[in-house]
N, C-alpha and C positions, 0 to 999 in steps of 0.2 A: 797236348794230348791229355784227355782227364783220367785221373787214377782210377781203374776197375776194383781196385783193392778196398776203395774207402766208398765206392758208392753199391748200394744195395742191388743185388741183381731184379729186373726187371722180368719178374714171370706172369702167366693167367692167373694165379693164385692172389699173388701180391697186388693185382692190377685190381683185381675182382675184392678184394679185403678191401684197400683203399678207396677204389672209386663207386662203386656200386652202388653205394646210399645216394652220390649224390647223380649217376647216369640214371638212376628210378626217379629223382626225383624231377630231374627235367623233361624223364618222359611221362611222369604223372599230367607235369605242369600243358604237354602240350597235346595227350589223348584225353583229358579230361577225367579218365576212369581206373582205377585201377589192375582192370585184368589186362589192357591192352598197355598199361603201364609195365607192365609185370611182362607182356609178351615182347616190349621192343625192349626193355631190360634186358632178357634173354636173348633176342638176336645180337643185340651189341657184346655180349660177355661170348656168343659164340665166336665172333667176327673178331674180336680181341685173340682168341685161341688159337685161332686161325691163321691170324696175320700180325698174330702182335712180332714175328721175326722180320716182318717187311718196316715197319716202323720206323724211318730213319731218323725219327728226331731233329726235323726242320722245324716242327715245334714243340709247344710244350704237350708233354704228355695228356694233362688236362682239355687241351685244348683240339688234340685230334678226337679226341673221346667225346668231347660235344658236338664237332663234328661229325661224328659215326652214328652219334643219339639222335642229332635232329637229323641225320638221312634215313634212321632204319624208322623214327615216328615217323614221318610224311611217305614213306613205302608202306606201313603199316595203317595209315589212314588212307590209303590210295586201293590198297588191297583191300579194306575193309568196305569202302563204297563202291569198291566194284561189283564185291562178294552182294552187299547189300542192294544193287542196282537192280537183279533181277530176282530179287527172293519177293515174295507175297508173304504180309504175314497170315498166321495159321488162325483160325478162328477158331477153332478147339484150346487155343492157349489161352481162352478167357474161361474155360469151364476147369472144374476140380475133377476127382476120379469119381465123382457121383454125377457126373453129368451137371453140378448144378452152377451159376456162375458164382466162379471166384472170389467177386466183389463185389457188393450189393450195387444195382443198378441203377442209375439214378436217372430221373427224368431229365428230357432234355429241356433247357431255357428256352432255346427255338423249335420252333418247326426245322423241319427239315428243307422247307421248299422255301421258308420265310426268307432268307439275305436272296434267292434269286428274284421272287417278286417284287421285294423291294428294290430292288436293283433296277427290274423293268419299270415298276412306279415310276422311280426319280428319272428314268429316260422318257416315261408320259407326258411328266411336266416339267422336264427340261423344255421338249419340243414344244408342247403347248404356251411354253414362258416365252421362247424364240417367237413362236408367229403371232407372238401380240404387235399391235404400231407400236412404235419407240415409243411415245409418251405415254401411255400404260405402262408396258413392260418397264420404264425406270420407277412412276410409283410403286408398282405391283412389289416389283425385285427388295427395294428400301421399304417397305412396308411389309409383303409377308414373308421375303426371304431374309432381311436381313434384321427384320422386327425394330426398326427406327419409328419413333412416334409422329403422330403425321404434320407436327409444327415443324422441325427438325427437316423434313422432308420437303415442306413446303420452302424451307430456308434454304436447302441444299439446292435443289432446282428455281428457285429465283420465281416462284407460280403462288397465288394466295391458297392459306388451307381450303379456302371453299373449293379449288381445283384442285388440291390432291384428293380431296374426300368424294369427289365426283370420278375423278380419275381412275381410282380407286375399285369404286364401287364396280367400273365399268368394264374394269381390267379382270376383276373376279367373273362378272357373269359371263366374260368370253372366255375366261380358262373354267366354269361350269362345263358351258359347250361342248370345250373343244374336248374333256374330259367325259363328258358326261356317257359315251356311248362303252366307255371301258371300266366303268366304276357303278353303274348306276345297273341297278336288280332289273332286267326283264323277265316281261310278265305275258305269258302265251295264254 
């Protein structure tokens, strides 16, 4: 039976003095921010208040208390993505109180429509790569997809350069073609 006399009473005060700095800082460590730091900090010191009389001391003190921290941060990031699931953000929250925006604008690198176009591009001449005959499509592929020079290519496929340079040639004017009705300016 351990002496009540020599050891320190165990209150929300004493609990909150002691462990605070470091229950803030492992919920720093796993909300990333400070204020949501500061919020499961604060549910965990409620929850101590609460039930620090339930606490039987099957471990160590420290050790329920990291428990409590990482159940109230992962409640606290569960709640916060829920909250976030259905909010739109505001588009007034980029202007100031003069109407004007907040933060100088800056032009965009892309187009707006550019990564879908090009998206559809590389599905043009994907297909058009596929319905080449096999002996095109592997010049064609080692040549302008994969930018191998045409010795190399002639070496790899076991064929003299004068047939990949024919091969070649012949492989381009059929991806022209099969290209050319989606890329090529009409003229009425």
């Amino acid at each position: 039976m351990a002496d009540t006399a020599t050891e320190p009473e165990m209150t929300p005060e004493r609990v909150f003095r002691d462990h605070a700095p470091r229950i803030y800082h492992l919920a720093r460590r796993m909300m990333g921010n400070e204020a949501d730091a500061e919020d499961v900090t604060q549910d965990v010191l409620l929850q101590v208040v609460r039930k620090l009389d339930t606490f039987r001391g099957d471990s160590a003190l420290p050790t329920w208390l990291h428990r409590v921290t990482v159940n109230a941060a992962l409640a606290q990031r569960r709640k916060r993505a829920h909250r976030d699931e259905g909010r739109l953000p505001d588009p007034l929250d980029h202007f100031d109180s003069d109407g004007r925006h907040g933060k100088p604008v800056k032009r965009w690198s892309v187009k707006p429509d550019q990564p879908v176009l090009e998206k559809e591009q590389r599905a043009l001449i994907d297909q058009a790569i596929m319905k080449l005959p096999e002996i095109y499509r592997h010049v064609y592929v080692l040549a302008d997809v994969e930018i191998l020079p045409n010795a190399d290519i002639a070496e790899m496929l076991g064929i003299g350069l004068t047939a990949v340079k024919s091969r070649l040639h012949r492989a381009r004017l059929m991806m022209r073609d099969q290209l050319a009705p989606h890329f090529e300016e009409k003229y009425e």
